[in-house]
C-alpha positions as CSV (number, residue, x, y, z in Angstrom):
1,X,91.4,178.3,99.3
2,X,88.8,177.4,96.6
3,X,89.0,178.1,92.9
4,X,87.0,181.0,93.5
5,X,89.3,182.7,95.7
6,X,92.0,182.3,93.8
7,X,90.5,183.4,90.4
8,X,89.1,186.9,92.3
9,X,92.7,187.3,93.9
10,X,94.1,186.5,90.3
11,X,91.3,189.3,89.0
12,X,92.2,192.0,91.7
13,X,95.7,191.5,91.5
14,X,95.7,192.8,87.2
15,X,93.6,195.2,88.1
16,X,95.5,196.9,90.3
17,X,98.7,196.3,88.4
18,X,96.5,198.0,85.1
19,X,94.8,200.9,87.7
20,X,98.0,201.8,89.7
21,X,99.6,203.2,86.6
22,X,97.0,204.7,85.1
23,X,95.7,206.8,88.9
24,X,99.5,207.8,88.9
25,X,99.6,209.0,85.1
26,X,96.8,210.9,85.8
27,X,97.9,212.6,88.6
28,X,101.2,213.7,86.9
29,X,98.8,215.5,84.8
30,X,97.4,217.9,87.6
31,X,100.0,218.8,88.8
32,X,102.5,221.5,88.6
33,X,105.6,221.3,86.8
34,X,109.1,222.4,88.1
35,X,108.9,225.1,85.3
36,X,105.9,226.9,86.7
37,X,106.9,227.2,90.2
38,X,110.9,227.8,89.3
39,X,109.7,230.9,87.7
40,X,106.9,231.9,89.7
41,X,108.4,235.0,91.4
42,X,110.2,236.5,88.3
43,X,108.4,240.0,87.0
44,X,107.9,240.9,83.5
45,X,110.6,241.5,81.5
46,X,112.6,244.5,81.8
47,X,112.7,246.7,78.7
48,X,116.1,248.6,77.7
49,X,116.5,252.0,76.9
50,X,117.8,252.9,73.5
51,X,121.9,253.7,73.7
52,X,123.2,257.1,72.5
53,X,124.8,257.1,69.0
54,X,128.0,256.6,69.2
55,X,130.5,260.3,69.1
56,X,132.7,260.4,66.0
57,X,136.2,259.6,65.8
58,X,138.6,262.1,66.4
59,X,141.3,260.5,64.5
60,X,140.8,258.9,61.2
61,X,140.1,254.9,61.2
62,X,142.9,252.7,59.9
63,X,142.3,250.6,57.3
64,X,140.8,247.1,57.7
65,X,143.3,244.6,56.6
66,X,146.1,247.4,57.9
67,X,149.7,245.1,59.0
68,X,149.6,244.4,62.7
69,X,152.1,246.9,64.6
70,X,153.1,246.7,68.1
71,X,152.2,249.6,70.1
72,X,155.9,249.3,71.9
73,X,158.8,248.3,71.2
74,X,159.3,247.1,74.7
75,X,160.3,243.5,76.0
76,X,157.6,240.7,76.8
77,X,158.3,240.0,80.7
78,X,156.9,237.2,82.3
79,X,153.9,238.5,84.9
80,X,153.2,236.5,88.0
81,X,149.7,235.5,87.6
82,X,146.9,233.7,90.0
83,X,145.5,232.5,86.6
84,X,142.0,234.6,87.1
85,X,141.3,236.7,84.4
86,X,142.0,240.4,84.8
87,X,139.9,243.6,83.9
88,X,142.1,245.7,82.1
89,X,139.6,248.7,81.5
90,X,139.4,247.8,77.3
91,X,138.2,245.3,75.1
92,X,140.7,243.1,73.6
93,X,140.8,243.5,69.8
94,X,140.7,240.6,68.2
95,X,140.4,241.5,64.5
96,X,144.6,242.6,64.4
97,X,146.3,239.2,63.6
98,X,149.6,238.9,65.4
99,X,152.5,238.1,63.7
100,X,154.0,234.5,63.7
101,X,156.0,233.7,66.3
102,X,158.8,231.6,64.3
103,X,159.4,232.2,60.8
104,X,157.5,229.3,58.3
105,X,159.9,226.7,56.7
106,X,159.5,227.6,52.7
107,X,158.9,224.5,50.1
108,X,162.4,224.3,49.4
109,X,163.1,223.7,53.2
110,X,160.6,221.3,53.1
111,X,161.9,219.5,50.5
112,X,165.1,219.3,51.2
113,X,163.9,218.1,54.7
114,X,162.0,215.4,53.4
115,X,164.6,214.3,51.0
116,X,166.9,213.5,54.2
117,X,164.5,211.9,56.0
118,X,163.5,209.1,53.3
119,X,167.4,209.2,52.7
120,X,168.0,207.9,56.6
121,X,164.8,206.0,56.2
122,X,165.9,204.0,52.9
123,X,169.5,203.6,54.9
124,X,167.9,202.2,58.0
125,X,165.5,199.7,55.8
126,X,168.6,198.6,54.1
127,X,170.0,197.8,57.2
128,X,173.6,200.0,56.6
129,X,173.0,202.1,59.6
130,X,175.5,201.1,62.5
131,X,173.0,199.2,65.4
132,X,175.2,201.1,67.9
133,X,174.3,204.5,66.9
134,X,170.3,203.7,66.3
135,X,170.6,202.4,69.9
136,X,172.3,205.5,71.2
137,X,170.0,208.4,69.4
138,X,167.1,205.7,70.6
139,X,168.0,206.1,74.1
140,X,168.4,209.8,73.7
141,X,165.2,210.6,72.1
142,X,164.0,208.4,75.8
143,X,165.5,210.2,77.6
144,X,164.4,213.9,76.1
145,X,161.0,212.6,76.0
146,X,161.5,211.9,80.2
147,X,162.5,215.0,81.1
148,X,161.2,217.4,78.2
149,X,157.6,217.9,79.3
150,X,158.9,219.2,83.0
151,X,161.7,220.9,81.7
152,X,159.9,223.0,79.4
153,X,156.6,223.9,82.1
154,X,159.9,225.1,84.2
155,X,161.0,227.2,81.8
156,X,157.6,229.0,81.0
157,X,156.8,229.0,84.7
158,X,159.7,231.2,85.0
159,X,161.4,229.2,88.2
């Protein structure tokens, strides 16, 4: 090939590498987007009628920080459950705020808590707690920590 050839070759070759780009931006800009024809068949929007007012109470309101009370007195049973969520007929309210479930440790409780703690702490830095018995509540706390997990998913499972 001569040195003409090649330079024209060299010449076409940029600008079709510089035109390719530019035909293909180009046509991204004609044509339709996935928006348009997604939403091509969908009517106007529909307009909602106003809602009656709503009928007065027939009993008196309760106040609204009023102490949660259970409507029954009756046992908590375990319900077998597909884990789908059910349509009881009622909104839930969630502005009544249950009651603890276990009673809160006070500061005192705390306290005194923490007090033993760094006390067995202190002991075990100082080295004046038996190895035998670390050992043994070691390989209990193993052992709990083993079995615990299942134990406990038996237990709320109700088997």
């Amino acid at each position: 090939m001569s040195h003409v050839t090649t330079k024209l070759l060299v010449f076409l070759r940029g600008a079709l590498l510089v035109a390719l780009p530019a035909g293909l931006m180009v046509a991204g800009c004609t044509s339709t987007s996935t928006i348009d024809t997604a939403f091509s068949d969908v009517g106007p929007p529909v307009v909602a009628t106003p809602l009656d007012p709503l009928p007065a109470p027939s009993e008196p309101l309760e106040a609204p920080n009023a102490p949660y009370e259970p409507v029954s007195e009756q046992p908590l049973l375990p319900v077998p459950s597909s884990g789908a969520a059910r349509d009881t007929g009622a909104f839930p309210n969630i502005n009544n705020e249950p009651p603890p479930s276990q009673n809160q440790i006070t500061d005192a409780e705390r306290a005194a808590m923490m007090a033993e703690m760094q006390a067995l702490q202190a002991e075990l830095d100082a080295g004046r707690v038996p190895a035998g018995t670390s050992a043994a509540r070691m390989a209990e706390l193993q052992r709990l920590a083993a079995t615990h997990s299942a134990e406990v998913l038996r237990r709320i499972e109700g088997e």
